[in-house]
N, C-alpha and C positions, 0 to 999 in steps of 0.2 A: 504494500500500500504506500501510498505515497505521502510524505509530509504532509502533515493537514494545514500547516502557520506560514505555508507558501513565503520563506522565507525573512519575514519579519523579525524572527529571533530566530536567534541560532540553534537551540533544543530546550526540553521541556524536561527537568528533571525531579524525579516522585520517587517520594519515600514510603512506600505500604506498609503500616503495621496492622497483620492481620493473623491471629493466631493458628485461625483453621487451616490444613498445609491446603485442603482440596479446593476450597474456595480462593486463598490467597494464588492457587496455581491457574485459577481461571481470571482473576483480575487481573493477576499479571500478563496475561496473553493477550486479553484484553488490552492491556494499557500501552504494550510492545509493538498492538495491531495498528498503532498511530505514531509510532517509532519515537516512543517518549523512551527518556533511561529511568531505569526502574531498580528501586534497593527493597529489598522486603527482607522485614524484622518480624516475630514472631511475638513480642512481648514492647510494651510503651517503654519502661525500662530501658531495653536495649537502644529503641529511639531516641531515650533522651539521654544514654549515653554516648551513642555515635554523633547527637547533634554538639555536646558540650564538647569532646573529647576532640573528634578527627576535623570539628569544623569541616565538615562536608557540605556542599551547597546543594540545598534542595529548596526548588519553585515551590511544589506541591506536596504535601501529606495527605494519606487519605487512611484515616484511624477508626479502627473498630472499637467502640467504646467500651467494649467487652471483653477488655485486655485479660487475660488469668490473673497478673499482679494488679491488678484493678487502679492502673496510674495513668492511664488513658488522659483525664481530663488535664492531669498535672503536664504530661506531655503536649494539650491543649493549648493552654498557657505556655509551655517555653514556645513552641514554635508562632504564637501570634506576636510575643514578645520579639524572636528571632524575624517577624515579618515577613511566615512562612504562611501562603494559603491555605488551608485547612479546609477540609471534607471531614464530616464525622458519618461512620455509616454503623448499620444497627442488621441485627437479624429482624429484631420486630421494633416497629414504631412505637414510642414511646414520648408522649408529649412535653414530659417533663424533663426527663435527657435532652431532649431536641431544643426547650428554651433554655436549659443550662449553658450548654454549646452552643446555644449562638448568644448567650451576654456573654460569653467569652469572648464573642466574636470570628467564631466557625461560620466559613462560607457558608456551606451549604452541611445540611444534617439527611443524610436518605438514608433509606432503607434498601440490604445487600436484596439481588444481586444488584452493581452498579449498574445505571442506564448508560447504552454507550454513547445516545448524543450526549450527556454530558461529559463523557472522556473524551467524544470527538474534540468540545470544544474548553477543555482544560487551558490550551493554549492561551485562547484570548483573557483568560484569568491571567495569567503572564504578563502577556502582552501588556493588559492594562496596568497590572502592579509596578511593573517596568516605567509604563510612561511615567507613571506617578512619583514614582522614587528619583525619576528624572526629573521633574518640574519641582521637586523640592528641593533637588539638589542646585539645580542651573536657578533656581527663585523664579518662581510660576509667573507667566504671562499677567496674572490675577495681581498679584502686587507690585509690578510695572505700573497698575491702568487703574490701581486706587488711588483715592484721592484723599493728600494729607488735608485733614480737617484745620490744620494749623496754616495755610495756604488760603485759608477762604476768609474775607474777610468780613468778620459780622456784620461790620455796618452796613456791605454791599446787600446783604441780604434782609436786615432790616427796612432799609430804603426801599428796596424793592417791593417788600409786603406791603409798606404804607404805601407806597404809589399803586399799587392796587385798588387796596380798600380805599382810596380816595378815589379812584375810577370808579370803582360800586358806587359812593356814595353820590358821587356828580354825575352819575347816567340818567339821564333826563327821561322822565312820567309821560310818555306820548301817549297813556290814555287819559281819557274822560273822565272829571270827578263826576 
């Protein structure tokens, strides 16, 4: 198959932590089938050791919150800290899990098996973190084009209102008492 990000970045790389070997063997094929690079960990733990330790660069995680060491959401948190995308995915839905992770601030929360339009388009989650981290860094078009309020001078704006309300007040009554 061919690059789905038709060049716009270079590659898409996802860290799975997923305990079950049968199912993490199916995301993974899944995730390969759009030529993303793929690390699969078996336990949150080991995630959030490979993330402090090797300092590995990973776009995407996509965490089964159903870790065995049950550190999942702790793994959560380091990677939105690290300003790492985050997927949390479930066997069954679960509402309360699902708003836990997302005041963490997890993209998205679904339920296994993954949809593949949304691995199709893992990229453009990328893509846009990318732009984003770029306009914060180069200082965003947005605070070029705002306006220092210390630049404006009261009076002009004062003035102005009074020459208004005195137009209201001087528009002449062309009806009939």
């Amino acid at each position: 198959m061919a690059v789905p990000y038709y060049g716009m970045i270079e590659e898409v790389r996802v860290m799975l932590v997923e305990y079950d070997k049968e199912s993490a063997f199916k995301m993974v094929d899944l995730i390969k089938s759009y030529d993303y690079k793929v690390t699969t960990v078996h336990t949150a733990s080991a995630a959030m050791s490979i993330l402090s330790k090797e300092k590995k660069k990973i776009d995407v995680m996509i965490i089964n919150v159903h870790s065995p060491n049950l550190h999942s959401f702790q793994l959560l948190e380091q990677s939105v800290a690290l300003d790492i995308i985050s997927l949390v995915v479930c066997d069954e839905h679960y509402e309360l899990l699902a708003k836990k992770a997302l005041d963490i601030e997890a993209y998205l929360y679904l339920k296994k098996p993954l949809d593949e339009e949304i691995v199709k388009y893992l990229w453009q989650f990328v893509l846009g973190k990318k732009t984003q981290r770029k306009k914060v860094r180069d200082g965003s078009e947005e605070n070029v084009d705002q306006i220092n309020v210390g630049d404006i001078g009261n009076n002009n704006v004062v003035e102005e209102n009074k020459e208004q309300a005195e137009e209201k007040n001087n528009v002449p009554n062309n009806t009939e008492e």
